[in-house]
PyMOL Python script that loads the backbone (N, CA, C, O; Angstrom):
from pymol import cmd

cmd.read_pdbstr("""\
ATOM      1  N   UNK A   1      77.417  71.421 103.187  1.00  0.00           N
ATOM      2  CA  UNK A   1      78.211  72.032 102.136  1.00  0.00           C
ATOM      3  C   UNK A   1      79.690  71.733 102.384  1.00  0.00           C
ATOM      4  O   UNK A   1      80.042  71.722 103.563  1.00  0.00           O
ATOM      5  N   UNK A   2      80.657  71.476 101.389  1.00  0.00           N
ATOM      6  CA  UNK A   2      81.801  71.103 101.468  1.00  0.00           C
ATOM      7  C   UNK A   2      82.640  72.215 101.173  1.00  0.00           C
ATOM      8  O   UNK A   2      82.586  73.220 100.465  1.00  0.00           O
ATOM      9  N   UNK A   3      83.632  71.546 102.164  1.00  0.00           N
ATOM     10  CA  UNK A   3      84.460  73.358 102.540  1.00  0.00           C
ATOM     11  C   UNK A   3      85.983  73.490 101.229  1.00  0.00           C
ATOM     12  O   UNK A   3      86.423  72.400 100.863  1.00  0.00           O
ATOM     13  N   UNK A   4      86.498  74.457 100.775  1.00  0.00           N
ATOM     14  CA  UNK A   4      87.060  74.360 100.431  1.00  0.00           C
ATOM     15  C   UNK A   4      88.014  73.400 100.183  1.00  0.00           C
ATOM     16  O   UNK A   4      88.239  72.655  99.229  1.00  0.00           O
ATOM     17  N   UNK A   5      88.763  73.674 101.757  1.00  0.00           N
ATOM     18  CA  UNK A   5      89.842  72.497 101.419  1.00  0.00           C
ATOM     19  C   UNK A   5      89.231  70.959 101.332  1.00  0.00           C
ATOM     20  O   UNK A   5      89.976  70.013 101.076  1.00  0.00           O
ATOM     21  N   UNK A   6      88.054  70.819 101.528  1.00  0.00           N
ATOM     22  CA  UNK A   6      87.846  69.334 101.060  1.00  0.00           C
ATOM     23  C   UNK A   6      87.884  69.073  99.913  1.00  0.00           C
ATOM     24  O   UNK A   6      88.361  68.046  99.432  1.00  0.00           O
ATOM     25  N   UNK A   7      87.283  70.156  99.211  1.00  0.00           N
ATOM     26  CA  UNK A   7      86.953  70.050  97.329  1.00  0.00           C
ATOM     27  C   UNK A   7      88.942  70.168  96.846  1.00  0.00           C
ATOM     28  O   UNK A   7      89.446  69.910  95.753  1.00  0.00           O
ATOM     29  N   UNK A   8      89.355  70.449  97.610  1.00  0.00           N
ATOM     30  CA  UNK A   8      91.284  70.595  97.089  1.00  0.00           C
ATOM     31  C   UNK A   8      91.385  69.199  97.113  1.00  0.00           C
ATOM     32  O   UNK A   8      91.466  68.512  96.095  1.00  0.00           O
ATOM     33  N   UNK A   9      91.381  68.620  98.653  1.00  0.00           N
ATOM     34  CA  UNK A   9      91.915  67.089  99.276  1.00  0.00           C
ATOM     35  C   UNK A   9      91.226  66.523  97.914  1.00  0.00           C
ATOM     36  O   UNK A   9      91.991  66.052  97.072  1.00  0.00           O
ATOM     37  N   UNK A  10      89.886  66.538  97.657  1.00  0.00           N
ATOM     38  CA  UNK A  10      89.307  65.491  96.645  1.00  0.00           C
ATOM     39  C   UNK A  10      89.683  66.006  95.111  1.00  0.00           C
ATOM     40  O   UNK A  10      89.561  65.098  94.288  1.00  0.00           O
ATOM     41  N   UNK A  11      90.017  66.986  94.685  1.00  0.00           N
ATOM     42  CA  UNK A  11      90.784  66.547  93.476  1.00  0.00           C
ATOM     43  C   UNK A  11      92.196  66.577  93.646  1.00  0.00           C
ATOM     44  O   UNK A  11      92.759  66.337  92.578  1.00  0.00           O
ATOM     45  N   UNK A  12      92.886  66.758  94.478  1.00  0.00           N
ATOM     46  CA  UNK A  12      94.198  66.293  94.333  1.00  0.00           C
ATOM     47  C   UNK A  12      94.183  64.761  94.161  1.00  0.00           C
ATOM     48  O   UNK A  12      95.042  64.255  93.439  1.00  0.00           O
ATOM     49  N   UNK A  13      92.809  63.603  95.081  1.00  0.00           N
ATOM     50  CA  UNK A  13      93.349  62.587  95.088  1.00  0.00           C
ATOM     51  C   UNK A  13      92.587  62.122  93.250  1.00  0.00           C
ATOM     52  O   UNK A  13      92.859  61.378  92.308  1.00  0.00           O
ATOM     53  N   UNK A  14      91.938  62.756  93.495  1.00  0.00           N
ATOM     54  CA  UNK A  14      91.288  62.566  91.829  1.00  0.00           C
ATOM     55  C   UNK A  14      92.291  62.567  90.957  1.00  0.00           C
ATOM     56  O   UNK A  14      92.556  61.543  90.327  1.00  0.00           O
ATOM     57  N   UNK A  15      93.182  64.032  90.753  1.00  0.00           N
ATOM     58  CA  UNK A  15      94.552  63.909  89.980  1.00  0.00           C
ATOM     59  C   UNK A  15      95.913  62.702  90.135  1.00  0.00           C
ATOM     60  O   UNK A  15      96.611  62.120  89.304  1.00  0.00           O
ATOM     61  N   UNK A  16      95.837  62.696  91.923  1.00  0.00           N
ATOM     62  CA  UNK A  16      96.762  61.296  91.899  1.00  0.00           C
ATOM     63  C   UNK A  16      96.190  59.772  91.210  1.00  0.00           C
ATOM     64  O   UNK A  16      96.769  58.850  90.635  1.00  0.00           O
ATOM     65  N   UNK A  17      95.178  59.956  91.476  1.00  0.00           N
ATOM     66  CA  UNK A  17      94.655  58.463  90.654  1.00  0.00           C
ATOM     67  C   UNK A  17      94.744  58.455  89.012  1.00  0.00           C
ATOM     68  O   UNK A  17      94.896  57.513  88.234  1.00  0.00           O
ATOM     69  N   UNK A  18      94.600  59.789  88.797  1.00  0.00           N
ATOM     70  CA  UNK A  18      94.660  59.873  87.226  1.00  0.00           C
ATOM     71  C   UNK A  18      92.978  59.182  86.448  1.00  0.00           C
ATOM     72  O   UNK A  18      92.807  58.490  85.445  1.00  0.00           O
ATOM     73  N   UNK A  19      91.864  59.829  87.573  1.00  0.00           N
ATOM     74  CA  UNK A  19      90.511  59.368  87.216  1.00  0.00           C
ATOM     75  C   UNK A  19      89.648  60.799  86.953  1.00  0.00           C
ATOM     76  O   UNK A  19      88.423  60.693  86.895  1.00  0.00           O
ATOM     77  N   UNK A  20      90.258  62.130  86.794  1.00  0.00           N
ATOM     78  CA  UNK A  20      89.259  63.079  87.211  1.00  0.00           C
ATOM     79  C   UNK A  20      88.420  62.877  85.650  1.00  0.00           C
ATOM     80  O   UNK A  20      87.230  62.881  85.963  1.00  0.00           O
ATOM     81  N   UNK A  21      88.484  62.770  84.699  1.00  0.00           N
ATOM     82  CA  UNK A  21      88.062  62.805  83.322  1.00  0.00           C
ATOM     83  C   UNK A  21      88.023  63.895  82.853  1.00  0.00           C
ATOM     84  O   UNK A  21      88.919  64.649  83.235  1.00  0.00           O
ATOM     85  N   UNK A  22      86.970  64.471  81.815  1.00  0.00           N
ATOM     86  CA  UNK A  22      87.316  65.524  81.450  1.00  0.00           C
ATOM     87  C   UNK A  22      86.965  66.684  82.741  1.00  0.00           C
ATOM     88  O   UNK A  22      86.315  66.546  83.777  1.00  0.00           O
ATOM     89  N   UNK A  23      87.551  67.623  82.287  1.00  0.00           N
ATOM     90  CA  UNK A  23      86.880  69.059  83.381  1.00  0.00           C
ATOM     91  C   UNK A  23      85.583  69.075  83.699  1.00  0.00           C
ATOM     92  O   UNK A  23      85.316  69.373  84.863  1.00  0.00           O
ATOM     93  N   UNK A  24      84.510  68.775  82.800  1.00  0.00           N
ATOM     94  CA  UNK A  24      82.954  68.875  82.949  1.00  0.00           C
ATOM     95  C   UNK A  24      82.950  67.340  84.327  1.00  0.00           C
ATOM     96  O   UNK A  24      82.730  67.492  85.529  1.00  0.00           O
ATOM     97  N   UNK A  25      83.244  66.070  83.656  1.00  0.00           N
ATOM     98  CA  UNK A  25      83.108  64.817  84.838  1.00  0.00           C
ATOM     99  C   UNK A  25      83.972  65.479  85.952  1.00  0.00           C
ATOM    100  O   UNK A  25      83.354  65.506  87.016  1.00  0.00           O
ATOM    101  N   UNK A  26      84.784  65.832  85.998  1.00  0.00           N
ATOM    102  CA  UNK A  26      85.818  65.984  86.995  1.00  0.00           C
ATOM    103  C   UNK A  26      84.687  66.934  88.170  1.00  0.00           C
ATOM    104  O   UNK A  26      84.236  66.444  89.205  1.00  0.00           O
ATOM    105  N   UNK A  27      84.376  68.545  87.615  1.00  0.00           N
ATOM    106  CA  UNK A  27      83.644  68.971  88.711  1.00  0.00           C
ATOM    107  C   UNK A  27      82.445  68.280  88.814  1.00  0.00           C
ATOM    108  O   UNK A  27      82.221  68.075  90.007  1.00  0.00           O
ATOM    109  N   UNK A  28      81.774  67.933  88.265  1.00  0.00           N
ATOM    110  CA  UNK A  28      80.370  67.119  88.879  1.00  0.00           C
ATOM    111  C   UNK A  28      80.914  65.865  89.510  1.00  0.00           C
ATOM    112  O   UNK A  28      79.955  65.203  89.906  1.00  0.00           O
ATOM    113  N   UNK A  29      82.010  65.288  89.758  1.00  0.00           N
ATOM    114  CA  UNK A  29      83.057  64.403  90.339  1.00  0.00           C
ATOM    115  C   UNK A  29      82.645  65.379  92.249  1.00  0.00           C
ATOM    116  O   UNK A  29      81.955  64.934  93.166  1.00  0.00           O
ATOM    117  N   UNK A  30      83.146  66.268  92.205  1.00  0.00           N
ATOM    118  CA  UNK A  30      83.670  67.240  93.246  1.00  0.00           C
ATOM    119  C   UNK A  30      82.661  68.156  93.648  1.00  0.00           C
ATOM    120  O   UNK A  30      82.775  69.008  94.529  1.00  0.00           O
ATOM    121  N   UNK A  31      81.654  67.920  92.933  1.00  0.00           N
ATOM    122  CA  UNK A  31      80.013  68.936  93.537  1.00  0.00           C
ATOM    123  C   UNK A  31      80.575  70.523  93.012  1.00  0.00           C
ATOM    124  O   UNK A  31      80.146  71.455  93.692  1.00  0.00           O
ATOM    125  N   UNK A  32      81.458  70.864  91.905  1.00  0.00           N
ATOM    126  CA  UNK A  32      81.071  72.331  91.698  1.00  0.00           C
ATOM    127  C   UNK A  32      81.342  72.704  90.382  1.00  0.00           C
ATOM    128  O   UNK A  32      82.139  71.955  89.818  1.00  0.00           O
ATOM    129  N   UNK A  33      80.910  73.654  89.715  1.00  0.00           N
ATOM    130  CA  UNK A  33      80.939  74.082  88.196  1.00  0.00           C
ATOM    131  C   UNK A  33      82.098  73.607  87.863  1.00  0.00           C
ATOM    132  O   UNK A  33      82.957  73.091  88.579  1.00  0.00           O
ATOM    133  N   UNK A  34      82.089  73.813  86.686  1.00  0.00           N
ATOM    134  CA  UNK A  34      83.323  73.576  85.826  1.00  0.00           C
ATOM    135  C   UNK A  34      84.556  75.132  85.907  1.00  0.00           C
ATOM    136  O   UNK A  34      85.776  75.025  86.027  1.00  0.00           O
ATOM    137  N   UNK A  35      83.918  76.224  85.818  1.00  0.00           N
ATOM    138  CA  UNK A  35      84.307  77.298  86.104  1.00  0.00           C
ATOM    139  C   UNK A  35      84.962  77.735  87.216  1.00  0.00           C
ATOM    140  O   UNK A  35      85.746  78.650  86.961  1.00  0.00           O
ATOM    141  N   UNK A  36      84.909  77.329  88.625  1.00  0.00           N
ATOM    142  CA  UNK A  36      84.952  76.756  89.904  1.00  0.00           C
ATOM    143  C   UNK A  36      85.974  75.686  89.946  1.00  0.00           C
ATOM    144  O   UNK A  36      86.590  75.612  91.009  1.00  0.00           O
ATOM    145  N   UNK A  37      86.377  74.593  88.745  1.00  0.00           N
ATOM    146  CA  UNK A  37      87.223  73.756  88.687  1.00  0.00           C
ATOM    147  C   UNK A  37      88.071  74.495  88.328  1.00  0.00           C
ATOM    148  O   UNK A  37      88.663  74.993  89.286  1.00  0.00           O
ATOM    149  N   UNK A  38      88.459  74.847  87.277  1.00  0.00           N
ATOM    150  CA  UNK A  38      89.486  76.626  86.738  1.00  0.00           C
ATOM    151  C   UNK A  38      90.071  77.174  87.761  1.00  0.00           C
ATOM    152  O   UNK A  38      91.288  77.354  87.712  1.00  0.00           O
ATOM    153  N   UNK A  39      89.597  77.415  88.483  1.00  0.00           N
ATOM    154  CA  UNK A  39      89.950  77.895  89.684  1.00  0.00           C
ATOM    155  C   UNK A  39      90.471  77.120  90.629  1.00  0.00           C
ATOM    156  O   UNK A  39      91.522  77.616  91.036  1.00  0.00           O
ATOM    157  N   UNK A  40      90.227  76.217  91.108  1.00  0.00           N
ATOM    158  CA  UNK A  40      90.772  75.492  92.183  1.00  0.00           C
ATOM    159  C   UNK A  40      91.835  74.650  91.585  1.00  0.00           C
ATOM    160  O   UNK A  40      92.624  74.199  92.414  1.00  0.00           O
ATOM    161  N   UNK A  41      92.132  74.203  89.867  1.00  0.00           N
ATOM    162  CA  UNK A  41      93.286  73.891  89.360  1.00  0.00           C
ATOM    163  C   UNK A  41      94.421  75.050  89.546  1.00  0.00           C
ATOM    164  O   UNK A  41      95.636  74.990  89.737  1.00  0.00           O
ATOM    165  N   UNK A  42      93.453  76.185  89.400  1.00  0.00           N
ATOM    166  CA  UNK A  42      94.885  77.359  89.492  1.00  0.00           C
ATOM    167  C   UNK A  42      95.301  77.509  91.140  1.00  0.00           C
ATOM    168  O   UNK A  42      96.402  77.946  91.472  1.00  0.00           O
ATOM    169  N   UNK A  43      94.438  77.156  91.958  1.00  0.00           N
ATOM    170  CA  UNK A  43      95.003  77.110  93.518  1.00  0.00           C
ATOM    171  C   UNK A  43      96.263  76.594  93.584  1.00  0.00           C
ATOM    172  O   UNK A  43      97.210  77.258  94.006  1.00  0.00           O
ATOM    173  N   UNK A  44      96.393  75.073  93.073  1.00  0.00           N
ATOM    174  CA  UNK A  44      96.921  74.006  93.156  1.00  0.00           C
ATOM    175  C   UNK A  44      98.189  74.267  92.683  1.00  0.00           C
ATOM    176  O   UNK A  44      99.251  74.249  93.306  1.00  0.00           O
ATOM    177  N   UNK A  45      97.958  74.535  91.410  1.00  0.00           N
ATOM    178  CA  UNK A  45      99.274  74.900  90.725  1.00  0.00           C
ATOM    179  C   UNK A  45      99.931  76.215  91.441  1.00  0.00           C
ATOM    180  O   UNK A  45     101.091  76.017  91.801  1.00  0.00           O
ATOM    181  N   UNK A  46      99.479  77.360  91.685  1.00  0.00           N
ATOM    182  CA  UNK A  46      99.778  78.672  92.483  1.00  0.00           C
ATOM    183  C   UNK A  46     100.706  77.580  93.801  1.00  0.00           C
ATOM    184  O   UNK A  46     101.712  78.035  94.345  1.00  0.00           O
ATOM    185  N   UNK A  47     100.377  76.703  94.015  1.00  0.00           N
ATOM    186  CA  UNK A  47     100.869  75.944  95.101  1.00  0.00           C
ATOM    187  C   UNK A  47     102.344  75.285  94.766  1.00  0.00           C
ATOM    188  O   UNK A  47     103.321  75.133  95.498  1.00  0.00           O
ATOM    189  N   UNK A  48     102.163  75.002  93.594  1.00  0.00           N
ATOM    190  CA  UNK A  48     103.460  74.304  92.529  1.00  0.00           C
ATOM    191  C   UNK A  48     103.115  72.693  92.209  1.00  0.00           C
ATOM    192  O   UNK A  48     103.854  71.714  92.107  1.00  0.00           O
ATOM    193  N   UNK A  49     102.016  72.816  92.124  1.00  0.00           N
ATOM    194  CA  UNK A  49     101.194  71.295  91.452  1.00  0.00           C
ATOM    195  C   UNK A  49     101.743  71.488  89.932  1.00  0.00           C
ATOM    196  O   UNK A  49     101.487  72.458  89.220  1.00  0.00           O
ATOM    197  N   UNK A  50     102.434  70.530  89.628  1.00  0.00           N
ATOM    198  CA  UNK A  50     102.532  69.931  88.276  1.00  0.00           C
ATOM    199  C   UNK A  50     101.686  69.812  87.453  1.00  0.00           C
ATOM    200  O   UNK A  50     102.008  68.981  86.604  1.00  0.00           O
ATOM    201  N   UNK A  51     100.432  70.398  87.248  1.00  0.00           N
ATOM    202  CA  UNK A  51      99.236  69.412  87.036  1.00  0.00           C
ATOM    203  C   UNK A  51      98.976  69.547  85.342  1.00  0.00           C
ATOM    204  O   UNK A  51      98.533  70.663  85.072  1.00  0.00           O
ATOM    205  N   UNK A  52      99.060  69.128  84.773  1.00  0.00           N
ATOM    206  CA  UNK A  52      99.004  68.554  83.116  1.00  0.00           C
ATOM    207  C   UNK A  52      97.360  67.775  82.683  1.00  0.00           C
ATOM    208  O   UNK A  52      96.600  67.378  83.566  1.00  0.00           O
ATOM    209  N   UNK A  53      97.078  67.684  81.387  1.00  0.00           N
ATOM    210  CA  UNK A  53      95.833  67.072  81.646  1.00  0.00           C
ATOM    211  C   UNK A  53      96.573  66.675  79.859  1.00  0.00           C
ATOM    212  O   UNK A  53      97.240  67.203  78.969  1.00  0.00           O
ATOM    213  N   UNK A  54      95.719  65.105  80.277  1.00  0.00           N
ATOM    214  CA  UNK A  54      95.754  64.258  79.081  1.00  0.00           C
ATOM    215  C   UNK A  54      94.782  64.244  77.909  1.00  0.00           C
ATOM    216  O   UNK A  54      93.678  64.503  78.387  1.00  0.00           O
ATOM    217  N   UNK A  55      94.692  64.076  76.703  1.00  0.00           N
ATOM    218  CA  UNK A  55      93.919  64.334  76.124  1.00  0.00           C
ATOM    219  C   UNK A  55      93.447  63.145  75.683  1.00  0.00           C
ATOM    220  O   UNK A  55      92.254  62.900  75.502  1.00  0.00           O
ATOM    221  N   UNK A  56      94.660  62.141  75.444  1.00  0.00           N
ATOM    222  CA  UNK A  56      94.509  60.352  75.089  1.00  0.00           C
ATOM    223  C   UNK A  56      93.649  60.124  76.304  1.00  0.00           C
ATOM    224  O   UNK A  56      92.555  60.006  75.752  1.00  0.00           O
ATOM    225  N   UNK A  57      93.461  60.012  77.342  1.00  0.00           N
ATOM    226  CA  UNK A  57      93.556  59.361  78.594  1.00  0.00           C
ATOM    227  C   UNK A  57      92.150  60.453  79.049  1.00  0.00           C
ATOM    228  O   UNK A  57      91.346  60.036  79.882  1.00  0.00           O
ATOM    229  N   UNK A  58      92.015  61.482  78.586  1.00  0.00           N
ATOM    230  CA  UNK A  58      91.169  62.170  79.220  1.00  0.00           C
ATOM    231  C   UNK A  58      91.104  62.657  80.519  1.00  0.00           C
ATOM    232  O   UNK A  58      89.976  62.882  80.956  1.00  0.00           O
ATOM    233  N   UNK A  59      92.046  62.867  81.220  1.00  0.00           N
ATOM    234  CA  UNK A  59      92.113  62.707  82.880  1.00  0.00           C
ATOM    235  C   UNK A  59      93.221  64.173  82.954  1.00  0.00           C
ATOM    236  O   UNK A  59      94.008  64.459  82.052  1.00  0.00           O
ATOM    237  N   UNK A  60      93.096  64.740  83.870  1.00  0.00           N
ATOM    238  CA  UNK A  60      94.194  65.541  84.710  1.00  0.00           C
ATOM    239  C   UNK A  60      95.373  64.453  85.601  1.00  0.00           C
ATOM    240  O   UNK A  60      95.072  63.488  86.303  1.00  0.00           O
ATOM    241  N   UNK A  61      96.385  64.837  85.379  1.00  0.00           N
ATOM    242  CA  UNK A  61      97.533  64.055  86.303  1.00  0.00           C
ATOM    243  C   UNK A  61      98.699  64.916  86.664  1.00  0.00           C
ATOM    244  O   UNK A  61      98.935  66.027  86.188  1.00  0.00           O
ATOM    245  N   UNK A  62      99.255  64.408  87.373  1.00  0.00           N
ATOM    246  CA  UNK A  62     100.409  64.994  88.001  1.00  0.00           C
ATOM    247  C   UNK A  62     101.948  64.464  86.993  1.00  0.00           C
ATOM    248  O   UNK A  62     102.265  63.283  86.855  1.00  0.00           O
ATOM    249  N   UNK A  63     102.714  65.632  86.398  1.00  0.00           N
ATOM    250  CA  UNK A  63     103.592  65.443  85.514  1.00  0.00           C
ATOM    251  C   UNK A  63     105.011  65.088  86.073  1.00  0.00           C
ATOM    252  O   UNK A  63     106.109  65.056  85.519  1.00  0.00           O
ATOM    253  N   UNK A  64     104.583  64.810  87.466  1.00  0.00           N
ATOM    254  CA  UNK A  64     105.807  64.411  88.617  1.00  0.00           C
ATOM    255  C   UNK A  64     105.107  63.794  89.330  1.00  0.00           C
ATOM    256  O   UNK A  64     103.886  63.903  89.225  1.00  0.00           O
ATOM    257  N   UNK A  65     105.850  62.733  90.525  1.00  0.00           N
ATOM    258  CA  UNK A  65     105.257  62.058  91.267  1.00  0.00           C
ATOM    259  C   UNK A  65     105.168  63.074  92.377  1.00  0.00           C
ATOM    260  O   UNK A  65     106.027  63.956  92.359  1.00  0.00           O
ATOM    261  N   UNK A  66     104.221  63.096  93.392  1.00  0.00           N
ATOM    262  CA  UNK A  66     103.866  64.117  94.508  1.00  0.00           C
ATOM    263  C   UNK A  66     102.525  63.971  94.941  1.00  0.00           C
ATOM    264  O   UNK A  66     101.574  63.807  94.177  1.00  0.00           O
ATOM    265  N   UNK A  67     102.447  64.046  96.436  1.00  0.00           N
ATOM    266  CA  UNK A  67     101.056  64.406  96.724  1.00  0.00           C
ATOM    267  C   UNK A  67     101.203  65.614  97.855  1.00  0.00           C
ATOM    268  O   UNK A  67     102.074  65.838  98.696  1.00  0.00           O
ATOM    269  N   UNK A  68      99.722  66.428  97.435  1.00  0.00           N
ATOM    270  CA  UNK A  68      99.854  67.544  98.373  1.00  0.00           C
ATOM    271  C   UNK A  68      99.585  67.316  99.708  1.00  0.00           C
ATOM    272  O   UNK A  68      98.779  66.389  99.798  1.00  0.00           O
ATOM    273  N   UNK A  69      99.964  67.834 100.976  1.00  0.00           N
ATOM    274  CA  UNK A  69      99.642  67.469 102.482  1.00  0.00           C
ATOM    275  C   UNK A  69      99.259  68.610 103.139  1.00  0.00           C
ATOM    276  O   UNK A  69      99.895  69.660 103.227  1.00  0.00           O
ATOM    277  N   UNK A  70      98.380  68.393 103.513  1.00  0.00           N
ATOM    278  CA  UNK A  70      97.837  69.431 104.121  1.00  0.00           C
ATOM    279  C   UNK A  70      97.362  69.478 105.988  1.00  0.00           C
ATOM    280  O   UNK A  70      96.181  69.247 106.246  1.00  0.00           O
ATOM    281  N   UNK A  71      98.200  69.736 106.999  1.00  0.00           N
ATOM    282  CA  UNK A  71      98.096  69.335 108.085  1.00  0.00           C
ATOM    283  C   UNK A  71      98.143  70.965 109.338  1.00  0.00           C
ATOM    284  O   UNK A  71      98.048  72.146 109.003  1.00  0.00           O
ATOM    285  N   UNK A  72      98.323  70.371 110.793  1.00  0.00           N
ATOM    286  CA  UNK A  72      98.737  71.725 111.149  1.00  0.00           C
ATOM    287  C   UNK A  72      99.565  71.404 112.248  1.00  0.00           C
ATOM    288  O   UNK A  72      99.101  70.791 113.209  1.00  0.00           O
ATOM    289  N   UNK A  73     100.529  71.694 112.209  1.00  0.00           N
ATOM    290  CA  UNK A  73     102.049  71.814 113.232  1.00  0.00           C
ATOM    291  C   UNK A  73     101.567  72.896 113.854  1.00  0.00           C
ATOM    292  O   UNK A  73     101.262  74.025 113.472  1.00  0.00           O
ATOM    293  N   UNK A  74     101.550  72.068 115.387  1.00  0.00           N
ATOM    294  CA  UNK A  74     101.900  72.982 116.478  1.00  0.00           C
ATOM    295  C   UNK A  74     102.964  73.902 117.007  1.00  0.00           C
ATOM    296  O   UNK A  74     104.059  73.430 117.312  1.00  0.00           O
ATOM    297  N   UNK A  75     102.766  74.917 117.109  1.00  0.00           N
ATOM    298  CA  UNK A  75     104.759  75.999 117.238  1.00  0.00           C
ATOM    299  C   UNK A  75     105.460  75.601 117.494  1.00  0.00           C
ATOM    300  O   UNK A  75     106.617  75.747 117.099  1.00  0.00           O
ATOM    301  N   UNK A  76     104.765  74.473 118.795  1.00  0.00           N
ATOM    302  CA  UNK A  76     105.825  74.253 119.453  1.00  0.00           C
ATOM    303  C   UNK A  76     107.129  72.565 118.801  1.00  0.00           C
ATOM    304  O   UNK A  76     108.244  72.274 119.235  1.00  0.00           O
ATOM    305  N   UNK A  77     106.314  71.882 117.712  1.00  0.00           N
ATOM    306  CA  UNK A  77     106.601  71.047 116.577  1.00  0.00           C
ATOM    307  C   UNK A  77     107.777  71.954 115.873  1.00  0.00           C
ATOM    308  O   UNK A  77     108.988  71.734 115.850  1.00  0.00           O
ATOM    309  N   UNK A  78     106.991  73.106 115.274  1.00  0.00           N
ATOM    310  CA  UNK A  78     107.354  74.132 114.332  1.00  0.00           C
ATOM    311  C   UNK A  78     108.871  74.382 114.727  1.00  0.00           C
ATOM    312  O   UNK A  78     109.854  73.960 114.118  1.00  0.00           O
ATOM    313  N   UNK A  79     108.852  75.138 115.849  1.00  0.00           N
ATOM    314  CA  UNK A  79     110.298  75.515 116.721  1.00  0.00           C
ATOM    315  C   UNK A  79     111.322  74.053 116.476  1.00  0.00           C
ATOM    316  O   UNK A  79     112.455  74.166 116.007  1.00  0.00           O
ATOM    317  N   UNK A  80     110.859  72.996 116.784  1.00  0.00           N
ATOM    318  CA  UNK A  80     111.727  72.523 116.935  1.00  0.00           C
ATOM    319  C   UNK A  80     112.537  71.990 115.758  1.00  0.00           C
ATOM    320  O   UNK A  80     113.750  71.788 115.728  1.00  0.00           O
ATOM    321  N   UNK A  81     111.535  71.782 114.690  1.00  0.00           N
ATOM    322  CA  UNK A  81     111.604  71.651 113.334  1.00  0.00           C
ATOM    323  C   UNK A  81     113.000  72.835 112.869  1.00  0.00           C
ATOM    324  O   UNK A  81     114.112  72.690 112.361  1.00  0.00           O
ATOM    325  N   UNK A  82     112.187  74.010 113.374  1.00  0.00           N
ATOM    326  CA  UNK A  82     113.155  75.213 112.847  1.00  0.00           C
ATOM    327  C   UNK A  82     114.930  75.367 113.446  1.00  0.00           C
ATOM    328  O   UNK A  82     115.897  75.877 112.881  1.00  0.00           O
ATOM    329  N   UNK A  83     114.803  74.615 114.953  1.00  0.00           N
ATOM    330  CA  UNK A  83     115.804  74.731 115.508  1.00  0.00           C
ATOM    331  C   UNK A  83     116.663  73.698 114.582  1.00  0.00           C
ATOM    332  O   UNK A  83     117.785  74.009 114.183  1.00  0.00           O
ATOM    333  N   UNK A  84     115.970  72.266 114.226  1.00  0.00           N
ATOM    334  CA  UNK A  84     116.895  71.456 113.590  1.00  0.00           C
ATOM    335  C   UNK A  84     117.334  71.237 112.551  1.00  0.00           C
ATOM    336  O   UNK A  84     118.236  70.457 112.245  1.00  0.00           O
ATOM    337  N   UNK A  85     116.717  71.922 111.912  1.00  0.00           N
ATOM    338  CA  UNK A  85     117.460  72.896 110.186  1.00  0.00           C
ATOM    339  C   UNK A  85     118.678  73.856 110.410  1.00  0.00           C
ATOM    340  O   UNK A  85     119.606  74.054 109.626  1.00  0.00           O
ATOM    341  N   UNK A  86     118.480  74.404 111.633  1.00  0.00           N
ATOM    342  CA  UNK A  86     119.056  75.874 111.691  1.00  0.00           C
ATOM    343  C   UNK A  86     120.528  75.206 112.136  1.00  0.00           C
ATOM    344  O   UNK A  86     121.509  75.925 111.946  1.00  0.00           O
ATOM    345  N   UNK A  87     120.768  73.749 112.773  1.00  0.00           N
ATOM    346  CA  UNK A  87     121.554  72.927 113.090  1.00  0.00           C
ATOM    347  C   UNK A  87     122.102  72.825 112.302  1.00  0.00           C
ATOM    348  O   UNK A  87     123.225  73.328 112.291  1.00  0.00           O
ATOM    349  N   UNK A  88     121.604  72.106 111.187  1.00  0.00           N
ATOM    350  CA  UNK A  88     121.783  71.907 109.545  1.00  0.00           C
ATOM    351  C   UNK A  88     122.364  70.479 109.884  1.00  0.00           C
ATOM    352  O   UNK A  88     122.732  69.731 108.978  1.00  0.00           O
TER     353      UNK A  88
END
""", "prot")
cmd.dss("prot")
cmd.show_as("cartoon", "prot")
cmd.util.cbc("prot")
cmd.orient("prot")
């Protein structure tokens, strides 16, 4: 079973390609309802995804260029990150 954030990673890259099709192709694209897609578009956007959907084109896309990243910084990354802003 595929975990959340995989079903995110795979339609974000679905939206960057500008291939998801309609909502119905898009979740059977991603293994989950269409209802379930509703939802994980509103994740995205709750996130500040641009996300627009075409009606010519049939596809969801991004109305800005961007891709989401999703990783994990160690504190001790974090700290130093924070110290070198705080530098400015």
């Amino acid at each position: 079973m595929k975990s959340l954030l995989h079903r995110l990673i795979r339609l974000d890259y679905l939206i960057h390609l500008k291939s998801t099709g309609t909502p119905a192709n898009c979740a059977q694209k991603i293994g989950i309802s269409e209802r379930s897609l509703y939802d994980y578009l509103k994740i995205l956007k709750e996130m500040g995804a641009p996300i627009k959907f075409s009606r010519n084109r049939g596809t969801y896309y991004y109305d800005e260029d961007g891709r989401f990243r999703i990783s994990f910084i160690s504190d001790h990354v974090r700290e130093s990150v924070d110290e070198l802003i705080a530098l400015g």
